[in-house]
C-alpha positions in Angstrom: -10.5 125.2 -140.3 -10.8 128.6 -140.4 -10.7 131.2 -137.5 -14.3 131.6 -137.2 -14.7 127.5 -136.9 -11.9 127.3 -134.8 -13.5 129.7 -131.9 -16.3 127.1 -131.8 -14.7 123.8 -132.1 -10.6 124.2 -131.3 -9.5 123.3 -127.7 -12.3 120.6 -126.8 -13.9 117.7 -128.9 -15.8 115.6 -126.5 -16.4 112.1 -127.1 -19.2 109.6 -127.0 -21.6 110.6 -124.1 -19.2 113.4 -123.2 -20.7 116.8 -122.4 -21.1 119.1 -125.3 -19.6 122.3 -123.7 -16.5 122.5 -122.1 -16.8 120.9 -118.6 -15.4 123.4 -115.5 -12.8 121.1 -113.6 -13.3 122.2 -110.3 -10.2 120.8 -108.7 -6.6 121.6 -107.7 -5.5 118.6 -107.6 -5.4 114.9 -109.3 -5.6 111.6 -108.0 -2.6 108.7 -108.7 -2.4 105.0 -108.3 0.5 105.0 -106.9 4.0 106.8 -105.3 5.6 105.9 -108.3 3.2 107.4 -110.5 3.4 110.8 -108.9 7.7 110.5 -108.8 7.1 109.6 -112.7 5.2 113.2 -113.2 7.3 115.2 -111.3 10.2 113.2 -113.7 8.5 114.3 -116.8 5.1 117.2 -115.5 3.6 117.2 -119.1 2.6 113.8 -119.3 0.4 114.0 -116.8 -1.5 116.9 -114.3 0.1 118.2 -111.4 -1.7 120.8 -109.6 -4.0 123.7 -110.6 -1.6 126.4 -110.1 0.0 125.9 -113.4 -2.2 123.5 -115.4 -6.0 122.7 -115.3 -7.7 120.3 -118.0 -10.8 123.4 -118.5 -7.9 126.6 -119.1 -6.1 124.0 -121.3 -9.4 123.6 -123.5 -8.7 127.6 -123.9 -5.0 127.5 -124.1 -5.2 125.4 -126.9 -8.1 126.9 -128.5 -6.2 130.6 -129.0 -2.8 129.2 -129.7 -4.5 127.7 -132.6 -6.4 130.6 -133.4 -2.8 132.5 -133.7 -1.0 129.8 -135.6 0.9 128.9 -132.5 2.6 125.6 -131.2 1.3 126.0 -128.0 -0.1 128.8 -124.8 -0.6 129.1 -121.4 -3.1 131.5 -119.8 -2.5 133.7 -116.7 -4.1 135.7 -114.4 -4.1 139.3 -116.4 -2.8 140.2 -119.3 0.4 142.3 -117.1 1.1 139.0 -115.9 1.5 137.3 -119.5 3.5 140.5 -120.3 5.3 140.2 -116.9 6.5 136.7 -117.3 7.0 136.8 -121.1 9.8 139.4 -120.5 11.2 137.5 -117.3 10.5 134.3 -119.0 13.8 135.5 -121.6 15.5 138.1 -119.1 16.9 137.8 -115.8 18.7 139.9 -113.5 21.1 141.9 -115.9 20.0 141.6 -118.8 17.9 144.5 -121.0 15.2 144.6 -123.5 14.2 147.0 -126.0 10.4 148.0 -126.4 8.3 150.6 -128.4 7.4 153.8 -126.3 3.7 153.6 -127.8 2.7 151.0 -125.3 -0.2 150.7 -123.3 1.0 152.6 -119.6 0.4 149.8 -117.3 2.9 148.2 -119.5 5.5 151.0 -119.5 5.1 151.1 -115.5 5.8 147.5 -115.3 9.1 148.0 -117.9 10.5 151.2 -116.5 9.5 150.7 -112.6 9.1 147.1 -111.5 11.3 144.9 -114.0 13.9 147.8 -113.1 13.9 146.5 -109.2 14.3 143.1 -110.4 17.1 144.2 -112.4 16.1 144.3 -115.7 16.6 147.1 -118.2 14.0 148.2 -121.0 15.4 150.5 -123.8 12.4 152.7 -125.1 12.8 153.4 -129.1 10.2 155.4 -131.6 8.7 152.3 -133.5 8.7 154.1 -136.7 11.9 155.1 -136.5 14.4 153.4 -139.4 15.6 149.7 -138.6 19.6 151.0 -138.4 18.1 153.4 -135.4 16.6 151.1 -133.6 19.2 147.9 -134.0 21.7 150.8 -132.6 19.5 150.9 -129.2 20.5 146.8 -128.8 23.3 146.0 -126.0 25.2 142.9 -126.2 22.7 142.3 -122.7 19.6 142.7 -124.5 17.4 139.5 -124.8 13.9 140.7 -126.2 12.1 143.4 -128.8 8.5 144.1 -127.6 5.8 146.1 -129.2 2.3 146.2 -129.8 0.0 145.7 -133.0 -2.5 148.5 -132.1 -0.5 151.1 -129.8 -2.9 151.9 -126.8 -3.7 154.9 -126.6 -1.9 156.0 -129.5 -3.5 154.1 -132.0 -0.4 153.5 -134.0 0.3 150.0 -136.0 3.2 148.3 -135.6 5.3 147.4 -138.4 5.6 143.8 -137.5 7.8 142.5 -140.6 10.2 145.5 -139.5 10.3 144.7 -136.0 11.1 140.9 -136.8 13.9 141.6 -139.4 15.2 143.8 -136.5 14.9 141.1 -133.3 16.0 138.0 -135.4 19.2 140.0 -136.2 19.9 141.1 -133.0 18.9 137.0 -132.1 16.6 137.8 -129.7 12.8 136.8 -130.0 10.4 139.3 -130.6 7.2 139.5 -128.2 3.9 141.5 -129.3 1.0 142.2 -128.0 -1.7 142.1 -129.9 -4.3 142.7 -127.4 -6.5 145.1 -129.8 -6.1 143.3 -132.6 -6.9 139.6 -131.7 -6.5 136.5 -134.1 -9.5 137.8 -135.7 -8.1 140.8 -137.3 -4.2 140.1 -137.3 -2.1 137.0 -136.2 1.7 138.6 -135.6 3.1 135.2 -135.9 2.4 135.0 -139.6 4.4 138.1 -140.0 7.8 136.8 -137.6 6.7 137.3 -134.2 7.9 134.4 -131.9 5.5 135.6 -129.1 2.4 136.9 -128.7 0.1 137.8 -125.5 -2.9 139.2 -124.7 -4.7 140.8 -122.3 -7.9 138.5 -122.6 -10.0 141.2 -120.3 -10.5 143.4 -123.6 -12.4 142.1 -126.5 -11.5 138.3 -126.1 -13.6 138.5 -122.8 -16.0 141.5 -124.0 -18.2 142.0 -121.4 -16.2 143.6 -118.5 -16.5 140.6 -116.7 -13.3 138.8 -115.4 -9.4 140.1 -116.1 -7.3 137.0 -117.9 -4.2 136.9 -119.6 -2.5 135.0 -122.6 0.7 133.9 -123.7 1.6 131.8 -127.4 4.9 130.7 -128.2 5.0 130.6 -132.0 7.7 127.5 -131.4 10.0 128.7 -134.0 12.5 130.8 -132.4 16.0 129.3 -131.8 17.2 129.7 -128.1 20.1 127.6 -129.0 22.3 130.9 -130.5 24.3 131.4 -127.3 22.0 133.8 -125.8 19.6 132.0 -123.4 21.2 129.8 -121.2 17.9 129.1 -119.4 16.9 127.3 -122.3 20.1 125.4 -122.9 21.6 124.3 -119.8 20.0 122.0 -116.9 17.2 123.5 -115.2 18.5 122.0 -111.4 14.7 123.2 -110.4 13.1 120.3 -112.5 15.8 117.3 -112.9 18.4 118.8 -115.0 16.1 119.6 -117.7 16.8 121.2 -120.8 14.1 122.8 -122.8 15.2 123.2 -126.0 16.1 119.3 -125.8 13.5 118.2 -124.1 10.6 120.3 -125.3 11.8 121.8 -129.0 8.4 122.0 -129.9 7.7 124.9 -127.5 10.5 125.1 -125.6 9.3 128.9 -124.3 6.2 128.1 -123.3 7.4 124.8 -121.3 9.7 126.9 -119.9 7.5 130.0 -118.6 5.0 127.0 -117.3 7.3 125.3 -115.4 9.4 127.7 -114.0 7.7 130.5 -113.5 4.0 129.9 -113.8 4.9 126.8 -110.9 6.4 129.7 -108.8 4.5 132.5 -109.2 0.9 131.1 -109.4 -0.2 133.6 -111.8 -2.5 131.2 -113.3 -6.8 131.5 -114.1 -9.7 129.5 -112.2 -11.5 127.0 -114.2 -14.3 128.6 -113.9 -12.8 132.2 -115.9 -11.7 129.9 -118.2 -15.0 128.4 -118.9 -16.4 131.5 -119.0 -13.9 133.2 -121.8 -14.3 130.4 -123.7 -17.6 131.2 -123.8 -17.0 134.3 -124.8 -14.4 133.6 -127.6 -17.6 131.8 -129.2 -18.5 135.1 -130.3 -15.5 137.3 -130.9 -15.8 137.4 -134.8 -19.0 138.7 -135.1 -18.2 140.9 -131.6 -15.3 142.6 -133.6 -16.8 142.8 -137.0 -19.4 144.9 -135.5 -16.6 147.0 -132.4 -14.6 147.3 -136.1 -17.8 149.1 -138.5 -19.3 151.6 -135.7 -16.0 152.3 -135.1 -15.2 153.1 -138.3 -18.5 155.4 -138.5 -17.6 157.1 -135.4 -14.2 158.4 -136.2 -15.1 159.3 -139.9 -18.0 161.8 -137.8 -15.2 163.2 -136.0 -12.8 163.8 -138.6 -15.9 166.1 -139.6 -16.0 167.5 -136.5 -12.4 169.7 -136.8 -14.5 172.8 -135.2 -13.9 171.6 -132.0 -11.6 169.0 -132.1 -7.8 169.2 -132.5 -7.0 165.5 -133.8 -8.9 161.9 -134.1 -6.9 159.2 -133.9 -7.6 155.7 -135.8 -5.9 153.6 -138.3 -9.1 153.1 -140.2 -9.1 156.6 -141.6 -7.1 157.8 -144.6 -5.8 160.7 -142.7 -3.7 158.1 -140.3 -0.4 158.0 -140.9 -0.5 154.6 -139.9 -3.5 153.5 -142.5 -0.9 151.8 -145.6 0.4 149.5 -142.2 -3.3 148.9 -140.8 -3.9 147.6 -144.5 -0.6 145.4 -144.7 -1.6 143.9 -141.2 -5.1 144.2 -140.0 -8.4 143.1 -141.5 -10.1 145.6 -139.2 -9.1 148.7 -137.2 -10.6 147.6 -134.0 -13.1 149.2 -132.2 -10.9 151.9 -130.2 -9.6 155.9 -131.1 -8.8 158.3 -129.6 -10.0 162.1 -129.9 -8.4 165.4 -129.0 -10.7 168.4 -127.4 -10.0 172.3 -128.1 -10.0 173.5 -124.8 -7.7 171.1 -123.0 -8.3 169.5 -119.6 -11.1 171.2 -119.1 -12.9 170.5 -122.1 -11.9 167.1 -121.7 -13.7 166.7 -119.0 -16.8 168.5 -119.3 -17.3 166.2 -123.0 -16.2 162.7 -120.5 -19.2 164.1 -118.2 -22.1 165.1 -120.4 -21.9 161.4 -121.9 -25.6 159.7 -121.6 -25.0 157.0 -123.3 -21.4 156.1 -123.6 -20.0 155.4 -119.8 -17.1 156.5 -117.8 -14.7 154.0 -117.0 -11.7 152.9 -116.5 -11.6 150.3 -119.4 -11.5 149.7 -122.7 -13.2 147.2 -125.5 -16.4 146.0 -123.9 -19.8 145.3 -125.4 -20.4 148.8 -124.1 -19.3 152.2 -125.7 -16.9 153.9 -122.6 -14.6 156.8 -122.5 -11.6 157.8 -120.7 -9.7 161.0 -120.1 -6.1 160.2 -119.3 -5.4 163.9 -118.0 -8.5 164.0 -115.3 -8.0 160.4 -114.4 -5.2 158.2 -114.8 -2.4 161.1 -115.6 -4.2 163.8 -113.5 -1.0 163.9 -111.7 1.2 164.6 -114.3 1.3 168.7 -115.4 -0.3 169.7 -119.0 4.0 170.5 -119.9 4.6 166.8 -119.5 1.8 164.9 -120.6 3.0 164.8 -124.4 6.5 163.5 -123.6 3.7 159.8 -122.4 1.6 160.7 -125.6 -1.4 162.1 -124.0 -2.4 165.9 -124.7 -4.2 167.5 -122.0 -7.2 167.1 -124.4 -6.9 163.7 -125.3 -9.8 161.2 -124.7 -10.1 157.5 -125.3 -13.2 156.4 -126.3 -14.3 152.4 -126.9 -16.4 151.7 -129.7 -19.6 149.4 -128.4 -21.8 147.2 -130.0 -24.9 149.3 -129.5 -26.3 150.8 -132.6 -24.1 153.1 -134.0 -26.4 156.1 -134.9 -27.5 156.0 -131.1 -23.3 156.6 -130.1 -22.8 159.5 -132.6 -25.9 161.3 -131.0 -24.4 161.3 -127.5 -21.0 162.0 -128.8 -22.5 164.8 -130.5 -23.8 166.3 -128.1 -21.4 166.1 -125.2 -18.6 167.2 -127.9 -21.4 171.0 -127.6 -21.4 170.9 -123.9 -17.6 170.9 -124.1 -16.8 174.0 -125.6 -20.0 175.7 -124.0 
């Protein structure tokens, strides 16, 4: 099937007399016949369910549903997408060990890299993405167990060369991760150009309507943890029996793994009911980013118009973007986000985020509804106008989300607030 099909139809099939939407299993636990039947599940968890904190028969209709959507072997949900980023990284490093990931990252993600994973003794080893593949192979330490990176940079807008980054992991022997968050299945599937992981934060356009944060995670199944490298794959997990996933569970070995270690201990894992409800939502997502993709388009070609009071637009879409030959290699859409930068600085930054009618202040991004942000007045209204460039934000810089309303209506108010910002 193709991708549109599978958003309706992967994950669920009901049989005769069964319900024709996904049913919500509203239960943390199952019921067994007998003593020996639970000993035989806790012998062998994926034959049979456990407990809701790691598997639940309605998520598993999603899990499978988007791992087939990215051309995965198999996926497990979480709670937010920093969890599935959280746990992909852990799920490969422990205590000692590095990873190397692209400084054009979303900055939730490079708090979680440079401040938490660092108490828990884990390293990250920030490189420029578009720098050559000798420069970045040189960053590798003999400790270093991932290469992560994102398909649409947030908030820089850049495009990951994903081929590049592959080559680069796979001869280092270490899986690459992306996240592909912006993107979705619908306009690029990383796995199809070497990625061995992908995740998602499912709160953006797989969810679309601002309702519920969610996370993915989809193991590709074709990365080999057998090189030496990952001896939580290879030896006897002691926590499960003396298991060994890459024996045991070569089909997926990293998703098996991140599920039973680490999703059973940490509990990071969705309600039924958020799964229903993004499955619901997925129903739609091709048609949702087909139209976040064309008034995003329209909006950023107005502002590239609009160089009397703007400094830069950002977007992959435009011919002016040094990432647009990548966007073509990769994506079948540019997504539905840019990014603009205001003459006048902080100050005109704000004064365009307030005069907004239309489009609404928030702290989010790829919703049904057009919303701005302004890094330097909000989220970095901390860090002084010197410094802000050195985390890719100008003190000018504002994000601004692309929504499905009618396009003509979102160029009006962004025309007019861009006035009120240099009055």
């Amino acid at each position: 099937m193709h991708n549109q099909t599978k958003l309706i139809h992967s994950g669920y099939v009901p049989g005769n007399k069964d319900p024709r939407q996904v049913p919500i299993v509203q239960s943390t636990t199952y019921t067994f016949d007998s003593s020996e039947d639970i000993a035989a599940v806790f012998d062998e968890p994926t034959h049979a369910l456990i407990y809701s904190r790691f598997a639940n028969p309605t998520v598993m209709a999603v899990e499978t549903k988007i791992a087939e959507l990215e051309g995965g072997a198999a996926a497990m949900a979480t709670s937010s997408g920093q969890a599935a980023t959280a746990l992909s990284i852990m799920n490969v490093c422990s205590a000692g060990d590095s990873f190397v990931a692209s400084s054009e990252i979303y900055g939730g993600t490079l708090n979680l890299f440079h401040t938490t994973l660092k108490r828990f003794g884990i390293e990250v080893i920030y490189v420029d993405q578009d720098a050559s593949e000798e420069e970045i192979a040189a960053a590798f330490k003999p400790n270093t167990k991932a290469l992560f990176g994102e398909t649409i940079g947030n908030p820089a807008m850049s495009v990951l060369d994903i081929e590049k980054f592959a080559r680069i992991a796979h001869g280092q022997g270490v899986p690459l991760i992306v996240d592909s968050t912006f993107a979705t299945p619908m306009l690029c599937r990383p796995i199809e150009h070497g990625a061995d992981v992908v995740i998602h934060s499912t709160s953006k356009y797989m969810d679309g309507h601002a309702l519920q944060v969610g996370g993915m995670i989809v193991d590709a199944g074709t990365f080999d943890y057998t090189n030496g490298k990952f001896p939580g794959f290879t030896e006897p997990d002691e926590s499960y029996h003396g298991v060994v996933y890459t024996k045991d569970y070569a089909v997926a070995p990293f998703i098996i793994k991140a599920r039973m270690q680490l999703q059973r201990d940490f509990g990071a894992y969705p309600s039924a009911h958020s799964a229903f409800m993004l499955n619901h939502s997925l129903e739609s997502l091709d048609v949702r980013m087909q139209r976040h993709c064309e008034n995003a388009q329209r909006v950023a070609e107005y502002l590239e118009g609009r160089k009397d009071v703007l400094v830069d637009v950002r977007y992959p879409g435009l011919d002016s973007s040094p990432y647009r030959e990548l966007a073509k290699k990769y994506l079948s859409g540019n997504s539905g986000v840019l990014c603009i930068d205001i003459k006048g600085g902080r100050e005109a930054g704000v004064k365009f985020m307030d005069a907004l009618e239309l489009v609404t202040r928030q702290v989010h991004v790829a919703d049904a509804r057009s919303c701005v942000l302004h890094p330097a007045s909000t989220t970095h209204r901390q860090v002084p106008d010197e410094q802000l460039p050195s985390v890719g934000i100008t003190p000018g810089l504002v994000r601004i989300s692309v929504g499905l309303e009618n396009v003509d209506d979102i160029i009006a108010d962004i025309e007019q607030a861009l006035e009120k910002s240099q009055a």
